[in-house]
C-alpha positions, 0 to 999 in steps of 0.5 A: 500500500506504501507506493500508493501513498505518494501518487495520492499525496501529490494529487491531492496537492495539485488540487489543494493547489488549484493546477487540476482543471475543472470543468463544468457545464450547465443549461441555459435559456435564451428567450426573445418575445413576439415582436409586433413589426406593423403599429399601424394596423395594414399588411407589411407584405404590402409594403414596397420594402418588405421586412425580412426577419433574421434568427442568428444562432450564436456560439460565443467563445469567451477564452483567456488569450492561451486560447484561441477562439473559434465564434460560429454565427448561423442564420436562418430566415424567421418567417413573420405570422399574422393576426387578423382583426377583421377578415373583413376589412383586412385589419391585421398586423404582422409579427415575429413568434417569439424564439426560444434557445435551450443549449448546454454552455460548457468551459474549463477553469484552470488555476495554476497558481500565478497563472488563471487559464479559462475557456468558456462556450456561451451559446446566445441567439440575436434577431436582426430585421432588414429591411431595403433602405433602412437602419438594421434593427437587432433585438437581444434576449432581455430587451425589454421594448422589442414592440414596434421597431421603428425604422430610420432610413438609410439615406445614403448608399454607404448607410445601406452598405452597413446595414447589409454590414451589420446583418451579417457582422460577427463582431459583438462578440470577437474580442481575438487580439490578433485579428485578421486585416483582410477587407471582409473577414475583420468583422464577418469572419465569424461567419459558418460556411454554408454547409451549416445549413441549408437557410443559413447558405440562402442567407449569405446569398441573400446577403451577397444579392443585397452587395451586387444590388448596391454595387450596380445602383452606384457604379459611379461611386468606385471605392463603395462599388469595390467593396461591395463586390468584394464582400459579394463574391467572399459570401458566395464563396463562403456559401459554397462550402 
């Protein structure tokens, strides 16, 4: 029995010390309630911009610098119910059903004395609405006022372009020091491949539609043309997969 006794000491010396790592993991519950999207009572389907409705499912890595993170964006289009007043006279107005994520978050603390090493996956989920010459509108778990988003125009090309920019934008949660200087992946690089699924590659194509759109409405504006260009043929690519 004597030569287990050092093995045994020296683990319960690395614990009492902190260098044996911990790992854990617990359920967690995100919860973003029905949005109403139209106060005035009509049909928006109707309108000439039509709102298109987001649900981005997000697994947020939050690592010490020892580790790399490796954030993984998926989308899919939410498609907006409608409640009627009136059959009638058509009273109606449109909205998003609320969206609920259940998920297991998952890490590893390790305390080495001088030294803390943490890794740590949270799992989240936003919706971002779109909608053609308008500001993006994001809504998060825990808004309180999500009914009614009002909508601000995007009064120039370069606004449109971010609003294409923040649909797809991965950087909420990318805190990496070293970050990639290319024109597109500094602040989408986050992004899944297409092969995550099936609605997420049609919206990164979309999203690649809205560029090339943009790039043909404004060929006299070659810097805002270019960029355009670009971020559409890196969606695609990505899209493919």
């Amino acid at each position: 029995m004597r030569w287990m006794i050092a093995p045994i000491c020296l683990c319960a010396l690395f614990a009492t010390s902190g260098c044996v790592p911990l790992y854990y993991a617990y359920p967690t519950v995100s919860y973003i309630p029905e949005v109403p999207l139209d106060k005035t009572l009509r049909r928006y389907l109707t309108d000439e911009s039509p709102i298109l409705v987001f649900r981005i499912d997000i697994k947020d890595d939050q690592n010490t610098a020892e580790f790399t993170e490796d954030d993984r964006y998926v989308l899919r289009d939410v498609q907006p119910a409608t409640h009627y007043f009136s059959n009638i006279f058509g009273l109606a107005y449109s909205y998003v059903p609320s969206q609920m994520k259940l998920t297991l978050d998952s890490g590893m603390y390790w305390h080495c004395v001088a030294l803390c090493y943490r890794k740590h996956s949270h799992h989240t989920m936003r919706l971002r609405l779109y909608r053609s010459g308008y500001q993006l509108i994001q809504i998060k778990p825990g808004d309180r006022d999500v009914a009614f988003p009002d909508w601000v125009e995007a009064a120039d090309p370069t606004a449109q372009e971010k609003a294409v920019d923040d649909l797809l934008s991965t950087a909420e949660t990318d805190f990496s020091v070293a970050r990639d200087k290319k024109l597109v992946t500094n602040t989408m690089r986050n992004l899944a491949p297409g092969s995550a699924s099936a609605e997420h590659r049609e919206a990164l194509r979309f999203a690649a539609g809205e560029y090339e759109r943009l790039a043909g409405e404004n060929m006299g504006q070659v810097a805002l043309e270019m960029r355009c260009r670009a971020k559409a043929a890196w969606l695609r690519e990505l899209a493919d997969k």
